[in-house]
C-alpha positions in Angstrom: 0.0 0.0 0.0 2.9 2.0 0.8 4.2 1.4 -2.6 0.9 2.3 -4.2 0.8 5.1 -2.0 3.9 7.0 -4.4 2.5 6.0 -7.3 -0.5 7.4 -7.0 1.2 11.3 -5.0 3.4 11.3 -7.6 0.7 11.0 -10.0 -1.1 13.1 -8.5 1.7 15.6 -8.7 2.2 15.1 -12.5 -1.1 16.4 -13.5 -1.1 19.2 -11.4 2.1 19.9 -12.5 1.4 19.9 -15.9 -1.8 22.0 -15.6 0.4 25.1 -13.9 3.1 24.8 -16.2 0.9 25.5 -19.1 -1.2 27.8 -16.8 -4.7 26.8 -17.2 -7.2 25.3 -14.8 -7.4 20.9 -15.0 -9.5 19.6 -17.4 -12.8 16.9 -16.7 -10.7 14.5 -17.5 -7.8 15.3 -15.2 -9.8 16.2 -12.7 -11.9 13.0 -12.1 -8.5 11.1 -12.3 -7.2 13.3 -9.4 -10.8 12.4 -7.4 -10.5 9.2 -8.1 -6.5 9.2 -6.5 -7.6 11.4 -3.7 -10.2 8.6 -2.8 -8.3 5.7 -3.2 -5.6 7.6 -0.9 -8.0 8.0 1.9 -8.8 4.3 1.4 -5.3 3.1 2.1 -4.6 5.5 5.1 -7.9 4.3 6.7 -6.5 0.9 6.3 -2.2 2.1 7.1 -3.8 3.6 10.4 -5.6 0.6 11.7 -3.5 -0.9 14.7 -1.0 -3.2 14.0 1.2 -6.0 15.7 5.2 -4.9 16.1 7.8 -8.4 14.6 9.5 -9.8 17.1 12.6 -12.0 16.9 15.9 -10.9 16.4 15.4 -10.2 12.5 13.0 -9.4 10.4 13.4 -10.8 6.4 13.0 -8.0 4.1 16.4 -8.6 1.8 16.0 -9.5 -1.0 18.4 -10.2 -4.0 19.8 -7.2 -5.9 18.9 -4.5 -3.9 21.9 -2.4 -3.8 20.2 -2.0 -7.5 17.1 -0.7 -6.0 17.7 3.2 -5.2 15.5 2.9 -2.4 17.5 0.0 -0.7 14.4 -2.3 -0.3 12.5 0.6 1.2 8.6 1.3 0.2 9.0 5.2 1.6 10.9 7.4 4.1 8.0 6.3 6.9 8.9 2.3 6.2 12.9 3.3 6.8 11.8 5.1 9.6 9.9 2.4 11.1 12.7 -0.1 10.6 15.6 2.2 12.2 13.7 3.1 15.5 12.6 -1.2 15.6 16.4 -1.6 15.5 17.2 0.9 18.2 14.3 -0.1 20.2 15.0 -2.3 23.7 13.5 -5.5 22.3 13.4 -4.5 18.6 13.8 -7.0 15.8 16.9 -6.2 13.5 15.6 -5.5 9.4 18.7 -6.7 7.6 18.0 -4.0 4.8 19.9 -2.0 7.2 22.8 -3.7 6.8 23.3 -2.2 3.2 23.1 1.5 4.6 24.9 1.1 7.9 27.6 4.3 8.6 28.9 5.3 11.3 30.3 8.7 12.0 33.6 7.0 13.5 35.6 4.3 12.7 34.0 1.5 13.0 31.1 1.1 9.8 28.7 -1.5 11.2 27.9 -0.4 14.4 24.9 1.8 14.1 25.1 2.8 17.6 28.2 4.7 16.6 26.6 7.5 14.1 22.9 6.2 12.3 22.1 5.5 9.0 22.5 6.8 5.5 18.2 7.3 4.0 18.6 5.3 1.0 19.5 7.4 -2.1 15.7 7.4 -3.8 14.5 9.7 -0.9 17.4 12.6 -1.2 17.0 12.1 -5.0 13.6 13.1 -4.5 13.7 16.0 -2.1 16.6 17.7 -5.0 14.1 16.8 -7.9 10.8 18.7 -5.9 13.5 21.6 -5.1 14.0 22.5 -9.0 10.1 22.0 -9.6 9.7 24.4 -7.0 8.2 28.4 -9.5 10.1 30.7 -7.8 13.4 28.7 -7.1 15.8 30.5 -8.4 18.5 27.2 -8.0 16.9 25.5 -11.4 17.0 28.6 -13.8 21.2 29.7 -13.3 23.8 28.3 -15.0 24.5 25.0 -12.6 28.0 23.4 -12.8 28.8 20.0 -10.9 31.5 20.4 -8.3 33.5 16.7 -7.9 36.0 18.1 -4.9 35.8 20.8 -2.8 36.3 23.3 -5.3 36.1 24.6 -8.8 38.0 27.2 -10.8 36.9 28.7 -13.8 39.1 31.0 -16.5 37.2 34.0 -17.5 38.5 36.5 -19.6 39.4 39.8 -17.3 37.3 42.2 -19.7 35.7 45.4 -18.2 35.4 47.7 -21.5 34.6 46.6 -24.8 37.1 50.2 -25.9 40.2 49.0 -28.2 43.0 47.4 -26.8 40.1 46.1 -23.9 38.3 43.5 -25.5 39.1 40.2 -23.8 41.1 42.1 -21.0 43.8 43.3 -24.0 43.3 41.6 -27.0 43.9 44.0 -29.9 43.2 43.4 -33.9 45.5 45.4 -36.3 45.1 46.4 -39.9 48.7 45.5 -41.1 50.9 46.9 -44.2 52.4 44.4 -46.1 55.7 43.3 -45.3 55.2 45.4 -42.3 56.2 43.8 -38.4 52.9 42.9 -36.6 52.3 44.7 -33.2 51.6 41.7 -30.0 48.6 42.5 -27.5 48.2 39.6 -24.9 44.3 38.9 -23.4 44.5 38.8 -19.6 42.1 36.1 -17.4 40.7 35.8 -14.3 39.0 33.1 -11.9 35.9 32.3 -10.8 35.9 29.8 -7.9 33.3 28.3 -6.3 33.6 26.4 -2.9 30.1 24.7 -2.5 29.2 25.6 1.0 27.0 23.2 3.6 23.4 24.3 3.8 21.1 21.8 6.4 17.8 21.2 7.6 17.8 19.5 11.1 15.1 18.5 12.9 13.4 15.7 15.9 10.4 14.0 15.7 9.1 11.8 18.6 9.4 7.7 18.1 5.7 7.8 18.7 4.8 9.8 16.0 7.3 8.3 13.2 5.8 4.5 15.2 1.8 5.6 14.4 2.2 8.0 11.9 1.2 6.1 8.6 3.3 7.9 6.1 2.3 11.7 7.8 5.4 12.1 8.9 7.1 10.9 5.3 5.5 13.5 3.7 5.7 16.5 6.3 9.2 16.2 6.9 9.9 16.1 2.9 8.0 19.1 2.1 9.3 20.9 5.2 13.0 19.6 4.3 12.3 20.3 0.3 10.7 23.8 0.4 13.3 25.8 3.5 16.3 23.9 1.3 14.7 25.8 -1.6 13.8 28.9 -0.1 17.4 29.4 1.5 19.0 28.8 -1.3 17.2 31.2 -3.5 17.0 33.8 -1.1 21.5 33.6 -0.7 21.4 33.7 -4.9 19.2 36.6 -4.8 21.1 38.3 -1.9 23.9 36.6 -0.5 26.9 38.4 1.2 29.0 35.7 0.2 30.5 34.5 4.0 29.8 30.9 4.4 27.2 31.2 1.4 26.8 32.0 -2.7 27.7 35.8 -2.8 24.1 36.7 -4.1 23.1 39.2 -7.3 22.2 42.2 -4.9 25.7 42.0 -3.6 27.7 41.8 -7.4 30.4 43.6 -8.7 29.1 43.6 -11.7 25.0 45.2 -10.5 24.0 48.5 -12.0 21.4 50.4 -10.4 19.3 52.7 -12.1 17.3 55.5 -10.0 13.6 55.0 -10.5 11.6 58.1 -11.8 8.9 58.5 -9.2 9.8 57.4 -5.5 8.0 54.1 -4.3 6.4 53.5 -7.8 7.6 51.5 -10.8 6.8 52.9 -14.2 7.8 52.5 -17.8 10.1 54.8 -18.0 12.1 52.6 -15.1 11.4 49.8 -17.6 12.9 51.4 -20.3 16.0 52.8 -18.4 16.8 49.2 -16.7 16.4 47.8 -20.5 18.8 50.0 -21.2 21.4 48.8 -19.2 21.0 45.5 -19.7 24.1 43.6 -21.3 23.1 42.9 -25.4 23.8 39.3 -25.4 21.7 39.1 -21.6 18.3 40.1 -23.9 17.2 37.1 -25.1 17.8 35.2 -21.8 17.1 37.9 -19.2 14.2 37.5 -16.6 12.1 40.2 -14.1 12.5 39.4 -10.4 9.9 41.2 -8.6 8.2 41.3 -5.0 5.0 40.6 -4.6 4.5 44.4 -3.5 5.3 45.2 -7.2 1.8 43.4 -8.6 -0.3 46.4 -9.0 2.4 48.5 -10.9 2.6 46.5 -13.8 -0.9 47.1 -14.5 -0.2 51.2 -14.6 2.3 50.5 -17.1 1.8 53.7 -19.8 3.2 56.4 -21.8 2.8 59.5 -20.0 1.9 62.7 -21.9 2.3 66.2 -20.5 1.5 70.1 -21.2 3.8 72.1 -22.8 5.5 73.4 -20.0 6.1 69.8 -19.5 5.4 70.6 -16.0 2.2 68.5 -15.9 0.9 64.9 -16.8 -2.6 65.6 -19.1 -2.9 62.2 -20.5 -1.3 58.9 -21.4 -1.7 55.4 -23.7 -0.8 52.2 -23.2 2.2 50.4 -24.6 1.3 46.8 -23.6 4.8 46.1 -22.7 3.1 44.1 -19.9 1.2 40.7 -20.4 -0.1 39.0 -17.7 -1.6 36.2 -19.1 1.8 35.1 -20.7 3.1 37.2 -17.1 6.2 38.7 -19.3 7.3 42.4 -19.4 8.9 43.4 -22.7 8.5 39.7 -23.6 10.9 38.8 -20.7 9.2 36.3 -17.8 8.6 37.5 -14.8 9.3 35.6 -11.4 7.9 36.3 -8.3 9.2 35.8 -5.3 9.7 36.6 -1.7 13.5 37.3 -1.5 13.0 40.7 -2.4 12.7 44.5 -0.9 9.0 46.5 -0.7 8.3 48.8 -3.9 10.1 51.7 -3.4 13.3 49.5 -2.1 16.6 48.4 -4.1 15.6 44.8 -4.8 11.8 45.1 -5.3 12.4 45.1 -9.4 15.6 43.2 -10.5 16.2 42.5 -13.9 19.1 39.6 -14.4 20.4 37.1 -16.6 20.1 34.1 -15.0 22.9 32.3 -17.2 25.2 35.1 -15.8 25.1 34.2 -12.5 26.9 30.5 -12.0 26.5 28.0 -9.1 28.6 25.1 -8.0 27.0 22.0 -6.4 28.1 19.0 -5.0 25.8 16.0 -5.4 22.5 16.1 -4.1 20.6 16.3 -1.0 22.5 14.0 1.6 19.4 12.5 4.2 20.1 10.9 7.2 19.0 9.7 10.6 19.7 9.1 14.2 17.8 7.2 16.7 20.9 8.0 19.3 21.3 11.8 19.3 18.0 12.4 21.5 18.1 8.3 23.1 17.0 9.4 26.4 13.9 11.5 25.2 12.8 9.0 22.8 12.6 11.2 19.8 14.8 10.2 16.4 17.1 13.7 14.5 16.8 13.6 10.5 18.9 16.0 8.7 19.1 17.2 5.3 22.5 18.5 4.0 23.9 20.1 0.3 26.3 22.2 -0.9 26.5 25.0 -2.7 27.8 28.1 -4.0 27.5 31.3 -7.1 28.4 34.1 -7.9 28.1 36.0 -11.2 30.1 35.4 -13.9 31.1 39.2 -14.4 33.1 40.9 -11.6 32.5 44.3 -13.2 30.2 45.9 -15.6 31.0 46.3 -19.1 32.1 49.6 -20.8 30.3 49.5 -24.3 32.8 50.4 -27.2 30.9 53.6 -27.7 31.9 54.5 -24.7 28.5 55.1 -22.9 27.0 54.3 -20.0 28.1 50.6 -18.4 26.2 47.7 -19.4 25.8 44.5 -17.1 23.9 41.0 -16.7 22.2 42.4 -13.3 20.3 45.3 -13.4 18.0 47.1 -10.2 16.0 49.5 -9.5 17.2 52.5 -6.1 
């Protein structure tokens, strides 16, 4: 049932899924399928919930042949691994020798569990990383995402600030040469970009009792707790980071231009057209809106102004549908909304950005574990989540355009 259980929430979350993506409501067809799920769902918890009698013996047969092949170790869900760790730790628990494939200790000897805990098989963490990216507003999917193997990773970059002759590529130079003439040398100059993936956790108890009677409650609170503050904190150190101990964040770049907004605490089209403005040419066609929530209601002002002669005085305006909310783009860019932002009126509430300027380093996925030892004496179990990241932009200054005017860049806001 357990097993039926995913199938049919991950089901479930497929037509939803689908449905938002393509932003329209679920068909008749979709759903009466989700009805029927829901239904069936309450069904099987009725039946998980009704009381049950605990193994006893010193071990309970669950292996089976060729599950080191099975990503989830021989394990129906994150509740059924629960269930079988606390048995184990328990005074007169029986011993599930699918445990014996995940056994690590924390010291040197590897098969006593009493000496660390236990790995979650690798389905479960594979899972809370794949619900992070699906996540609307997580910024983590949509930026330039590089695989980290050790503990670092250094990229060259071209040292360029100013597209001006004798710039380009931090000093390369082309020449129009005389014949028979000696060529002049120019040498381009590079830079790094490291990235030192950083640890970011979730760590949190939950009572014996409630993992013992919980029937799968506790599976899927503790993944979507786990899965959405993983998420959120990430997102929120890409958008804002100060770069200590985490990714140095967009907000905080050596490469940000900030353009001062025409009206205080209001965001019109002529802020539109000045951020546009700044943005880096080959950024256009990849370039997204970050906006707060606060924002909403001035897309919908979006318009031309027109004033008197005296142009001391606003007597009219038109529209220049530069905003769509149905497709929710501005000048044909999509918009993401999100909480990791300032009020209207604040540096941050508008941010326009590349998001394949900005690179982040990861290193493998979500690592899930548990402990039945940590917290022995109060009867509760500790389940951590831990990954590692880091970012930073790929420009450490903004760009000097060959004509010379104003400084272009991948990350653009609004003071």
């Amino acid at each position: 049932m357990e097993d039926r259980k995913t199938q049919l929430l991950r089901e479930l979350d497929t037509i939803v899924a689908v449905a938002k993506a393509r932003d329209r409501e679920l068909t008749e067809t979709e759903a009466g399928r989700c009805d029927a799920i829901t239904n069936e769902l309450d069904e099987m918890n009725s039946a998980i919930a009704k009381p049950k009698t605990l193994p006893t013996g010193p071990v309970v047969e669950h292996h089976r042949e060729g599950s080191l092949d099975d990503p989830r170790r021989g394990f129906g869900t994150l509740a059924d691994f629960a269930s079988a760790v606390f048995l184990d730790g328990a005074p007169a628990g029986a011993r599930d020798r699918r445990l014996n494939l995940l056994a690590a200790a924390s010291g040197m000897e590897q098969g006593s569990a009493s000496a660390g805990g236990y790995a979650a098989p690798p389905a479960f963490s594979n899972e809370i990383y794949t619900a992070m990216q699906e996540i609307p507003a997580d910024l983590v999917s949509k930026v330039d995402l590089k695989t980290v193997e050790g503990s670092s990773l250094t990229f060259p970059c071209a040292a360029e600030t100013s597209r001006a002759t004798g710039s380009r590529w931090g000093g390369c130079r082309g020449y129009w040469g005389a014949e028979a003439s000696q060529m002049t040398s120019s040498t381009p100059k590079l830079r790094e970009v490291k990235l030192e993936p950083q640890e970011l956790y979730v760590f949190t108890y939950a009572t014996n009792k409630v993992l013992r009677n919980s029937g799968g409650v506790v599976e899927a609170f503790l993944t979507k707790a786990a899965t959405e503050e993983i998420s959120f904190t990430a997102g929120a150190a890409i958008f804002k980071g100060d770069g200590v101990g985490k990714p140095s964040g967009l907000l905080n770049s050596n490469c940000k231009i900030s353009v001062s907004r025409d009206t205080a605490s209001e965001f019109k089209l002529v802020d539109v057209a000045a951020m546009w403005a700044r943005l880096h040419p080959r950024s256009e066609a990849t370039a997204v809106w970050a906006i707060d929530k606060s924002v909403d209601a001035q897309l919908f002002n979006l318009h031309s102004e027109v004033r008197n002669v005296a142009a001391t005085e606003n007597v009219g305006g038109y529209s220049q549908n530069v905003y769509d909310p149905a497709n929710n783009t501005l000048l044909g860019r999509p918009i993401i909304k999100h909480e990791y932002g300032e009020a209207l009126g604040t540096e941050g509430d508008i941010v326009l950005f590349d998001p394949l300027g900005y690179v982040a380093g990861v290193h493998g996925s979500v690592e899930n574990a548990m402990s039945i030892h940590l917290r022995f004496d109060y009867n509760e179990s500790a389940f951590r989540w831990v990954w590692q990241l880091d970012g930073q932009t790929w420009l450490n200054n903004a760009i000097t355009p060959f004509s010379g005017g104003s400084t272009l860049s991948t990350v653009v806001t609004l003071t």
